[in-house]
N, CA, C and O of each residue as an XYZ file, in Angstrom:
684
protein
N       0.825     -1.198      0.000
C       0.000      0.000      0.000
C       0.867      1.259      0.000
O       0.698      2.219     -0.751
N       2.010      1.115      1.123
C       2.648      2.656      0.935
C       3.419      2.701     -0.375
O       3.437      3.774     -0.980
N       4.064      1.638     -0.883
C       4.806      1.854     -2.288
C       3.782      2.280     -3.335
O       4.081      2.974     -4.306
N       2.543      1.820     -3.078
C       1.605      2.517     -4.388
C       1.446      3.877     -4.254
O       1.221      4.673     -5.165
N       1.592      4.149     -2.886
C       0.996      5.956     -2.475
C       2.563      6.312     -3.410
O       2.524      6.765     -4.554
N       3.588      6.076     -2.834
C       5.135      6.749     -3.369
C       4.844      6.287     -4.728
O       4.903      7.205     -5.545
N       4.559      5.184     -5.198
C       4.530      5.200     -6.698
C       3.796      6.364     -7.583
O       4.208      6.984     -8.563
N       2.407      6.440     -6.793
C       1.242      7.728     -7.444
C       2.126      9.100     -7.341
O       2.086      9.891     -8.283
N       2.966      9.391     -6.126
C       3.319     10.382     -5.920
C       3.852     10.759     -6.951
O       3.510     11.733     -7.621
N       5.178      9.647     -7.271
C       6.072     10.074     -8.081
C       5.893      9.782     -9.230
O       7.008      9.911     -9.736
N       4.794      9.275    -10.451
C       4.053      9.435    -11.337
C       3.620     11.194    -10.934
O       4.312     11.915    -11.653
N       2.838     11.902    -10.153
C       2.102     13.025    -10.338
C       3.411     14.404    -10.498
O       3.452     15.448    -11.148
N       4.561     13.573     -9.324
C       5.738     15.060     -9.916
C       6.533     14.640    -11.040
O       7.595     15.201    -11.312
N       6.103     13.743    -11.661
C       7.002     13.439    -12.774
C       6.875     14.480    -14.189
O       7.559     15.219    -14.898
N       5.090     13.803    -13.984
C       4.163     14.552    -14.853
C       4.181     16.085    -14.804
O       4.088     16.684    -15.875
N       4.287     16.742    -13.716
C       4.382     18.064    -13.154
C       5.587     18.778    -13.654
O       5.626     19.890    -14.181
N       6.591     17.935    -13.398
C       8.067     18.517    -14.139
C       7.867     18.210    -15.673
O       8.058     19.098    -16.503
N       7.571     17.239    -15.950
C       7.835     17.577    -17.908
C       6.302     18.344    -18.025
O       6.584     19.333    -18.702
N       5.189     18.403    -17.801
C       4.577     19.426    -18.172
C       5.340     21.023    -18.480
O       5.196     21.747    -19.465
N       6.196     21.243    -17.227
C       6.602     22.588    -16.630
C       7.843     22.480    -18.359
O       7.546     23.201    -19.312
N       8.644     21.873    -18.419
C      10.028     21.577    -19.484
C       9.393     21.870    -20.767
O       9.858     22.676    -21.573
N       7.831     20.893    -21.017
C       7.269     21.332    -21.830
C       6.865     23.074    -22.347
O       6.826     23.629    -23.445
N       6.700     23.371    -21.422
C       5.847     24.877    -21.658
C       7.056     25.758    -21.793
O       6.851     26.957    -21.981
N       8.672     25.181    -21.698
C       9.161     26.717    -22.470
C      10.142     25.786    -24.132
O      11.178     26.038    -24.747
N       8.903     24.551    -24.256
C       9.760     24.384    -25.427
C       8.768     25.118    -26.548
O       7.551     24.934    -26.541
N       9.484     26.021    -27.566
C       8.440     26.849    -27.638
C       8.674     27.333    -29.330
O       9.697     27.959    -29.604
N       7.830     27.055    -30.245
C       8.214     27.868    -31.325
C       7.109     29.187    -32.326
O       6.057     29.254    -32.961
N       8.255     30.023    -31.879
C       7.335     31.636    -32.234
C       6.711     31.544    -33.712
O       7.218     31.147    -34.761
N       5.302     32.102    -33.397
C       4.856     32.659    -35.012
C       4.788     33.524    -35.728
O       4.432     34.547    -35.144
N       4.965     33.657    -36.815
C       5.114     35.134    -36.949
C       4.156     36.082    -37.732
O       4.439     36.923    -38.585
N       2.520     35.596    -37.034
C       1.447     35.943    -37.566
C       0.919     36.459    -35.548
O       0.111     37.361    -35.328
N       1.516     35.747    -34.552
C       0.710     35.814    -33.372
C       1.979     35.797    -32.713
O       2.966     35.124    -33.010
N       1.744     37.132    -31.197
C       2.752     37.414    -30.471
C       2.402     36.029    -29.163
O       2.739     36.080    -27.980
N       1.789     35.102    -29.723
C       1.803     33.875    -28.552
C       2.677     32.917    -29.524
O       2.738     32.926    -30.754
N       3.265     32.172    -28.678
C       4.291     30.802    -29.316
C       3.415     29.463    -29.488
O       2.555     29.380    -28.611
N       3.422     28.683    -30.155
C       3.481     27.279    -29.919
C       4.134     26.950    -29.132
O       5.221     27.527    -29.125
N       3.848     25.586    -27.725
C       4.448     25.239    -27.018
C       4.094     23.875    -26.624
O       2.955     23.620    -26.233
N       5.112     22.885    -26.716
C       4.437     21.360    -25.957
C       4.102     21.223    -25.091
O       4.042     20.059    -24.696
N       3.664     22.293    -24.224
C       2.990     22.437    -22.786
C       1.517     21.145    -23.254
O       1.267     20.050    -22.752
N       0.964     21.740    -24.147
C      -0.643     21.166    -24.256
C      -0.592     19.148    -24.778
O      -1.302     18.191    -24.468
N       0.328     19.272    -25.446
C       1.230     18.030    -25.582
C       1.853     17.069    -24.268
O       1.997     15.846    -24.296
N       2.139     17.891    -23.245
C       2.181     16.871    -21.975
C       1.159     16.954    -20.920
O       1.192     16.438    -19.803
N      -0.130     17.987    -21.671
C      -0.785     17.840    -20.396
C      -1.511     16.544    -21.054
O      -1.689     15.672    -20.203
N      -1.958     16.204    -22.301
C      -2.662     15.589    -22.703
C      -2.001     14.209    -22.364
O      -2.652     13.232    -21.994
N      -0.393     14.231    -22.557
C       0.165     12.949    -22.378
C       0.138     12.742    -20.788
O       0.268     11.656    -20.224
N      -0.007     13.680    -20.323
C      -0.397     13.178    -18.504
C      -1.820     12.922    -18.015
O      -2.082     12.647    -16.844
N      -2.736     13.033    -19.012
C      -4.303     12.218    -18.988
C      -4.285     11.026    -19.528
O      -5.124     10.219    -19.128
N      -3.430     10.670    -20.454
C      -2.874      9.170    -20.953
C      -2.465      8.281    -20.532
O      -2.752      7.122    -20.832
N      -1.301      8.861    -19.324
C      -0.702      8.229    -18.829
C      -1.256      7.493    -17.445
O      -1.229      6.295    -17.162
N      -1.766      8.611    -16.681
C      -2.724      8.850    -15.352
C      -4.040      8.362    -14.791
O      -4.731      7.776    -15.624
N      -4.401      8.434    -13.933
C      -5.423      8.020    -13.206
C      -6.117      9.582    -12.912
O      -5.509     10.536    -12.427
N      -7.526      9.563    -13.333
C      -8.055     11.084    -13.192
C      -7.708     11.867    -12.098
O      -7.564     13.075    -12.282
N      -7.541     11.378    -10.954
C      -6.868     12.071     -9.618
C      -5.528     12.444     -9.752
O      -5.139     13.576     -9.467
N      -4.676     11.406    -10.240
C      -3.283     12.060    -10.504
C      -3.071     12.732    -11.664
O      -2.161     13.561    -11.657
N      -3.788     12.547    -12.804
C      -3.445     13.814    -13.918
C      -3.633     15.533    -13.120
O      -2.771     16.412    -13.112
N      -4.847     15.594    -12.587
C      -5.487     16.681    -12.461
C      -4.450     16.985    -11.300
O      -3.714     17.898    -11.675
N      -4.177     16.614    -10.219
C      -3.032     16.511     -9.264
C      -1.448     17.027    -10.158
O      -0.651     17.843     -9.695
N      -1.324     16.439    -11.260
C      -0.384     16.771    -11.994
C      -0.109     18.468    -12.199
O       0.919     19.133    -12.074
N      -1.634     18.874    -12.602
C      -1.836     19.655    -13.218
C      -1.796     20.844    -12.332
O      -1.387     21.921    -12.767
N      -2.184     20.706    -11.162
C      -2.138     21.155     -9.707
C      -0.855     21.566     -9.347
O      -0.767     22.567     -8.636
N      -0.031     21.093     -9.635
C       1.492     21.138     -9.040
C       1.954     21.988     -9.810
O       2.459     23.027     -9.384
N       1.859     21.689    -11.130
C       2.819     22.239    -12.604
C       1.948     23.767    -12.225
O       2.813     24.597    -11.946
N       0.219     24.537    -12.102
C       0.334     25.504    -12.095
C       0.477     26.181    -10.906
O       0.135     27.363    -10.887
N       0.929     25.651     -9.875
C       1.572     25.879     -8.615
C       2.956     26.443     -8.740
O       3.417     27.548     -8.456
N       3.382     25.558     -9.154
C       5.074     26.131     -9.501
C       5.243     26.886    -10.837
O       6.389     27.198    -11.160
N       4.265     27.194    -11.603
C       4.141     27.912    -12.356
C       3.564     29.206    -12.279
O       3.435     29.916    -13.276
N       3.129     29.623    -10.875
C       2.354     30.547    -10.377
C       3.616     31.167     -9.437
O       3.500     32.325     -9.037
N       4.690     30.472     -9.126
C       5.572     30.603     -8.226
C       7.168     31.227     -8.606
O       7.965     31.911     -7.965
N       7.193     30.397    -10.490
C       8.191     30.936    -11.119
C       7.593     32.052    -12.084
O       8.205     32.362    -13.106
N       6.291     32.696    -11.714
C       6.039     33.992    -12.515
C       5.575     33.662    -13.925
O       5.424     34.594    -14.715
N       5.257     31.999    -14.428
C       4.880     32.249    -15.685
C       3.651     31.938    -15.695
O       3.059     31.854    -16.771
N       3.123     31.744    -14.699
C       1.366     31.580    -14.249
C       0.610     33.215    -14.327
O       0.779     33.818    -13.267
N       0.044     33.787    -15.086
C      -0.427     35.630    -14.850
C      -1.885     35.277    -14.954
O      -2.300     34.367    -15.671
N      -2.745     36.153    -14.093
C      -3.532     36.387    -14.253
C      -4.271     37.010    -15.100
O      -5.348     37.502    -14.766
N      -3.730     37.085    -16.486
C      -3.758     37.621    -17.929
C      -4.660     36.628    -18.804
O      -5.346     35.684    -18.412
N      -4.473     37.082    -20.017
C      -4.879     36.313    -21.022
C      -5.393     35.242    -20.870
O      -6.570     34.969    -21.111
N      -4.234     34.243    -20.291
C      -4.283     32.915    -20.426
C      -4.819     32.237    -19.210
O      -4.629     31.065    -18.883
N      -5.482     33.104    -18.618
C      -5.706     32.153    -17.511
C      -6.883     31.326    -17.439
O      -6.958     30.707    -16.377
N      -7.706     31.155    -18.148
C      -8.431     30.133    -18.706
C      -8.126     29.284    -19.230
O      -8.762     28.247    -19.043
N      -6.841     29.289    -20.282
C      -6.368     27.927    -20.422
C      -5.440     27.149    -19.305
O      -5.208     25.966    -19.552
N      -4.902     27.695    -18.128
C      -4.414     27.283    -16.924
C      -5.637     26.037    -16.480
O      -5.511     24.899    -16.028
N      -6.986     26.967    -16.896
C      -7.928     26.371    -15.954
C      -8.159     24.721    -17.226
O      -7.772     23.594    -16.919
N      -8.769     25.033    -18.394
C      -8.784     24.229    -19.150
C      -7.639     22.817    -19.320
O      -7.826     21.627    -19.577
N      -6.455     23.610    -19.044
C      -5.239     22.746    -18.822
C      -5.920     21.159    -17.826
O      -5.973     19.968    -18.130
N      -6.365     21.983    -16.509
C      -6.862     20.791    -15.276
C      -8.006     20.121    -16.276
O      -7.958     18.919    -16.538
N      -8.747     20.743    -16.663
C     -10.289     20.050    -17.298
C      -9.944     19.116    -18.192
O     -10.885     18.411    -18.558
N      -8.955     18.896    -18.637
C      -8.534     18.335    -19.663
C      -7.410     17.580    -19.442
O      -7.075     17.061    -20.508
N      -6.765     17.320    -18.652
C      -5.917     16.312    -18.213
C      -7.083     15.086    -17.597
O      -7.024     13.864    -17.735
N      -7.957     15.783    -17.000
C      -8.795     14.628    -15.736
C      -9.725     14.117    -16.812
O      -9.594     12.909    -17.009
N     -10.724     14.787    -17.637
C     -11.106     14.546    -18.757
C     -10.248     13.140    -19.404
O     -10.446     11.987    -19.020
N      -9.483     13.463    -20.230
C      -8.584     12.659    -21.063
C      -7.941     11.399    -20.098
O      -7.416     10.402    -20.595
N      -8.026     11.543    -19.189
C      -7.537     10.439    -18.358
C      -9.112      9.570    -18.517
O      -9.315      8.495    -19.082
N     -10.145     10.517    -17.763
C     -11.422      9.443    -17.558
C     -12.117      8.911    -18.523
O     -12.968      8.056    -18.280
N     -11.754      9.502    -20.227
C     -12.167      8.935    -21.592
C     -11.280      8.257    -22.100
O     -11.541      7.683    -23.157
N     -10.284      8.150    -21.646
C      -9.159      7.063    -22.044
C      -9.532      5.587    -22.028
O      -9.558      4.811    -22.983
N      -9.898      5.293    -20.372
C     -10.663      3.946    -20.340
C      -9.096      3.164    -19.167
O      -8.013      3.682    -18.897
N      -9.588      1.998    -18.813
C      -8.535      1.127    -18.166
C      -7.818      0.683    -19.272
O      -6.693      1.182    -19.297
N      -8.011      0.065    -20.029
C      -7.894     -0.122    -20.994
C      -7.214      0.306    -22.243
O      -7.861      1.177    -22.823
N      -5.763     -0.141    -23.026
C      -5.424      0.675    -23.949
C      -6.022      0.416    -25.180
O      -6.279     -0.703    -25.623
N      -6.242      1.521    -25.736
C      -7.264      1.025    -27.032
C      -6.493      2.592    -27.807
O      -6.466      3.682    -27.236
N      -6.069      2.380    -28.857
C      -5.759      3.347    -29.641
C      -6.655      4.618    -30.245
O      -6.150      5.612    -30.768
N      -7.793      4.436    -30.106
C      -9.358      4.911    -30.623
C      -9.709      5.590    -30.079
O     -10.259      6.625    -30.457
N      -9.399      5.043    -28.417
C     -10.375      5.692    -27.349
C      -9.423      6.698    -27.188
O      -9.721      7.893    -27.182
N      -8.276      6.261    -27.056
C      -7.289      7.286    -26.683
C      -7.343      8.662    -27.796
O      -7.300      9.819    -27.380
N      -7.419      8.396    -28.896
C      -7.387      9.489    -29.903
C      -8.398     10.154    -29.668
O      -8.227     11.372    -29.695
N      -9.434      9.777    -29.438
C     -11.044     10.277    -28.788
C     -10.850     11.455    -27.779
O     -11.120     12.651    -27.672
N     -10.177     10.360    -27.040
C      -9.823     11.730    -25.646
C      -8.859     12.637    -25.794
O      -8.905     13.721    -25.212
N      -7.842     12.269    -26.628
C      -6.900     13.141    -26.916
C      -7.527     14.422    -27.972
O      -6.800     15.320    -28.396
N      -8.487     14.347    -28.182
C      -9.406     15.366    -29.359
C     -10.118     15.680    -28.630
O     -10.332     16.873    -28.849
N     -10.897     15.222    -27.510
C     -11.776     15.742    -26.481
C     -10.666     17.200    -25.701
O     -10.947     18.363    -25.409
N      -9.821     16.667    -25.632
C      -8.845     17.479    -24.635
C      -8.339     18.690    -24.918
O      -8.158     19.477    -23.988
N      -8.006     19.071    -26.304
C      -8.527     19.892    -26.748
C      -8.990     21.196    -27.222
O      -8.349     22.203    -27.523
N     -10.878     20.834    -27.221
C     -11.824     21.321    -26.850
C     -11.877     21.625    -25.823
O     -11.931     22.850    -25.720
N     -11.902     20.715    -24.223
C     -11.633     20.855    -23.297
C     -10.805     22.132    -22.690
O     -11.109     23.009    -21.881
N      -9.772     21.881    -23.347
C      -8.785     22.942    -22.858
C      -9.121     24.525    -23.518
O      -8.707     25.580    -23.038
N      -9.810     24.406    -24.497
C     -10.190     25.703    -25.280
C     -11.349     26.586    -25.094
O     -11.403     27.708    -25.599
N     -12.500     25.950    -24.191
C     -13.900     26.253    -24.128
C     -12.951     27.023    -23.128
O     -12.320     27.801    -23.844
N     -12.563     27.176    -21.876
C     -12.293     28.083    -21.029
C     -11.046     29.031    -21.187
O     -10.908     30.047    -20.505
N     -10.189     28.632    -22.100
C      -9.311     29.700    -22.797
C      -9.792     30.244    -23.167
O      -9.620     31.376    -22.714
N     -11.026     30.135    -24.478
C     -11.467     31.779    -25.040
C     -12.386     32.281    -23.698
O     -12.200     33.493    -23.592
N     -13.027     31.949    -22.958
C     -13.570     32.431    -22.259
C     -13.110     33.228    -21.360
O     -13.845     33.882    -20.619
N     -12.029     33.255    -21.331
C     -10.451     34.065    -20.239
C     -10.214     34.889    -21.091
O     -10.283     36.043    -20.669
N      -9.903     34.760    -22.363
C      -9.507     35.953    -23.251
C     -10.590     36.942    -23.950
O     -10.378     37.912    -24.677
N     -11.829     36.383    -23.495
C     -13.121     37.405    -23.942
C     -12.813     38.142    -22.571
O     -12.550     39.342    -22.657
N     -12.818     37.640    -21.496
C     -13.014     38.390    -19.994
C     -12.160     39.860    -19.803
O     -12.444     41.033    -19.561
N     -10.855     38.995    -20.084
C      -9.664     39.825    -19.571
C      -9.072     40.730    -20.479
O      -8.659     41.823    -20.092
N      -8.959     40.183    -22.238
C      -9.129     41.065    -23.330
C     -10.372     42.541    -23.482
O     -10.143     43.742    -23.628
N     -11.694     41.778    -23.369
C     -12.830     42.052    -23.520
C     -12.531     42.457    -25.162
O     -12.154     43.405    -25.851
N     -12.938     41.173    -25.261
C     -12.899     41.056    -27.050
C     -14.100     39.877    -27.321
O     -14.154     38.821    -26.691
N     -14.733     40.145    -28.035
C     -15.794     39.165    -28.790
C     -15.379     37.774    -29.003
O     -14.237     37.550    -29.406
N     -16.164     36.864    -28.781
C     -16.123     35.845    -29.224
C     -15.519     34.936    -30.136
O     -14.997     33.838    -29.942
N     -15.778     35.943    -31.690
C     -15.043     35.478    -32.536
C     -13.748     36.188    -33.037
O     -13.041     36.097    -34.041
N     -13.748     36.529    -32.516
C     -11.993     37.392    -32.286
C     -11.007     36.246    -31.570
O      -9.989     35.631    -31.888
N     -12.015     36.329    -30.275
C     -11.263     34.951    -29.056
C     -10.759     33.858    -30.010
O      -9.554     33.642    -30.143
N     -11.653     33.209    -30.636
C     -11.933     31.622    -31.105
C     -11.211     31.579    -32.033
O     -10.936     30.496    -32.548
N     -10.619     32.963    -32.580
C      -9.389     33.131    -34.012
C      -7.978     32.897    -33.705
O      -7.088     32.196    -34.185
N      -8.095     33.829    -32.620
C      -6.726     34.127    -32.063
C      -6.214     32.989    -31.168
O      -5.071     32.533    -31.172
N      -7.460     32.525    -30.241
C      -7.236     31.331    -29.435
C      -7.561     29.804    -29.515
O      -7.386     28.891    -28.708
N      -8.167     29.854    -30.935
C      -8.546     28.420    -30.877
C      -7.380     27.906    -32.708
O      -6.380     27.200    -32.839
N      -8.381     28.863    -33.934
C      -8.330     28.357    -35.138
C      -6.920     28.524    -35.277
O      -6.423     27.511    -35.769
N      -5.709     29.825    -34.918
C      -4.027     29.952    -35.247
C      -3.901     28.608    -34.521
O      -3.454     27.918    -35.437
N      -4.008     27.789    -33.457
C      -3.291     26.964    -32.837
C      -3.624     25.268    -33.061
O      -3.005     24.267    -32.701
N      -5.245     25.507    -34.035
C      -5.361     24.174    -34.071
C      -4.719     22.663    -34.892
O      -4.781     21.461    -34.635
N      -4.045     23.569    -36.085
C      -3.446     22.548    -36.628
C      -2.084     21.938    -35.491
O      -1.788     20.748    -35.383
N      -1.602     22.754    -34.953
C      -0.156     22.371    -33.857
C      -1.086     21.008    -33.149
O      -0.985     19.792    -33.306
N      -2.187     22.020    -32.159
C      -2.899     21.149    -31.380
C      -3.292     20.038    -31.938
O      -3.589     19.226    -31.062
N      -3.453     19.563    -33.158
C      -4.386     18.275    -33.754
C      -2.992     17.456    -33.838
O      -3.104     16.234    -33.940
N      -1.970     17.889    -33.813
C      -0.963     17.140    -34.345
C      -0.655     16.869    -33.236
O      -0.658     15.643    -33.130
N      -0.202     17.661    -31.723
C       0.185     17.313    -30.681
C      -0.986     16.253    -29.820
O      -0.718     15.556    -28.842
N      -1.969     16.344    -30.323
C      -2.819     15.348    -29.764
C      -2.149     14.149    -30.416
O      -1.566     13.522    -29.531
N      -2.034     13.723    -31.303
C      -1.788     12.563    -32.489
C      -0.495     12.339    -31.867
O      -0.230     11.166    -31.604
N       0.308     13.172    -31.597
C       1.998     12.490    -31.244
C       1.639     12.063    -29.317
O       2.240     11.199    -28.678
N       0.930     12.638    -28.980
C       0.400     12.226    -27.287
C       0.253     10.431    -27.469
O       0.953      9.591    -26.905
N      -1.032     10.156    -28.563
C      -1.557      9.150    -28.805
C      -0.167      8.067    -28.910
O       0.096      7.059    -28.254
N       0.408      8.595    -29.773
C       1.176      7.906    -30.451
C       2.872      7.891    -29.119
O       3.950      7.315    -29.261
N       2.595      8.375    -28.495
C       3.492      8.226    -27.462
C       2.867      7.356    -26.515
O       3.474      6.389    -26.055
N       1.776      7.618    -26.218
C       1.323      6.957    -24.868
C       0.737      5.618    -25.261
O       0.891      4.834    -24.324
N       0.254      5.176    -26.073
C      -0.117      3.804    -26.615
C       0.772      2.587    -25.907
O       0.539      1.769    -25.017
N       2.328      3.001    -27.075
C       3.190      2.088    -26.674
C       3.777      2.226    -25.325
O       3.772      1.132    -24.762
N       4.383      3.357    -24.456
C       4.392      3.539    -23.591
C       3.238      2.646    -22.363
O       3.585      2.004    -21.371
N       2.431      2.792    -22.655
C       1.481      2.286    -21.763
C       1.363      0.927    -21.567
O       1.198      0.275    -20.536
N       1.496      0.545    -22.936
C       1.558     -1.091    -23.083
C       2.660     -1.722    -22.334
O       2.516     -2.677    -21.570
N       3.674     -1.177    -22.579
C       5.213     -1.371    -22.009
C       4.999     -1.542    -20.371
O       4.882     -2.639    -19.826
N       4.967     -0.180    -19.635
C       4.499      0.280    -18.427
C       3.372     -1.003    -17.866
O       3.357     -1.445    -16.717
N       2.729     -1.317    -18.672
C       1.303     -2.276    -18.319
C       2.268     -3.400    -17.830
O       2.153     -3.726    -16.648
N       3.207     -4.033    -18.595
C       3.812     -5.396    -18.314
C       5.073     -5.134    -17.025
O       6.035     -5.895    -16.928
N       4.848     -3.857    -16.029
C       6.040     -3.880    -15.171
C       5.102     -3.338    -14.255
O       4.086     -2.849    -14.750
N       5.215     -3.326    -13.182
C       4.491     -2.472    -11.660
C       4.846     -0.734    -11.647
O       4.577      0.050    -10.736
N       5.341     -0.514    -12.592
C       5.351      1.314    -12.802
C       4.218      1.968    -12.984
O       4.319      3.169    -12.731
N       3.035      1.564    -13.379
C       1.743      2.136    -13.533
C       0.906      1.855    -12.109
O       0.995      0.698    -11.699
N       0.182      2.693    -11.387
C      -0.679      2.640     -9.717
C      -2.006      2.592    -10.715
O      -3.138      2.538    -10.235
């Protein structure tokens, strides 16, 4: 019992640190003063990987210490901070026990959406910009990255998981 608690633990700061590694790997556009970043790429791969308590726990930590090293603002983005959690626990609980390549792509496309319904909703607030201004700037510039970083999540966590399945590293 206590090695599963230390096992969950250290699954949730694992996830927490490459989320955090993720978010300054980063490449600028030069249509939008926001970057592409594999931040959204490990939150999704930490709903893949996870148990809905420890993704969202994941997610907990990473904007903890991200609130702590100053790149957490109460700006723009702070709806996708929030979307970030909705969408790790999400994608974990549509994943299934089960690895299934399908389901996983499912949730990994759920996630998202997930993560985006409360991003534009942060950037209508705090911008105070319309709707479809939001959904341009914050959804349609980023979705081809996002469709692809869902697809490389999938395609990471599949085999990963399978692997992980045949050793006591997964709680």
């Amino acid at each position: 019992m206590r090695n599963s608690k230390i096992l969950s633990l250290t699954q949730v700061a694992l996830c927490a640190a490459f989320i955090m590694v993720c978010s300054y790997i980063m490449i600028p556009l030069p249509f939008s003063p926001v970057p592409v970043t594999a931040q959204t790429l490990a939150i999704t791969l930490t709903g893949l990987m996870l148990r809905p308590k420890q993704a969202g726990g994941a997610v907990i930590v990473f904007i903890l210490i991200a609130a702590v090293l100053g790149k957490f603002s109460f700006g723009p983005s702070i709806g996708y901070f929030a979307g970030f959690f909705a969408s790790a626990v999400v994608v974990s609980l549509v994943k299934g026990r089960s690895v299934n390549l399908f389901r996983y792509m499912g949730a990994a496309l759920l996630g998202i959406i997930v993560t985006d319904i409360p991003g534009v909703i942060g950037m209508m607030l705090v911008l105070d910009i319309p709707l479809s201004t939001a959904f341009v700037e914050g959804v349609v510039i980023f979705l081809p990255g996002d469709l692809c970083k869902a697809v490389l999540s999938v395609v990471i966590a599949v085999p990963l998981r399978k692997a992980l399945g045949r050793t006591s590293l997964l709680a």
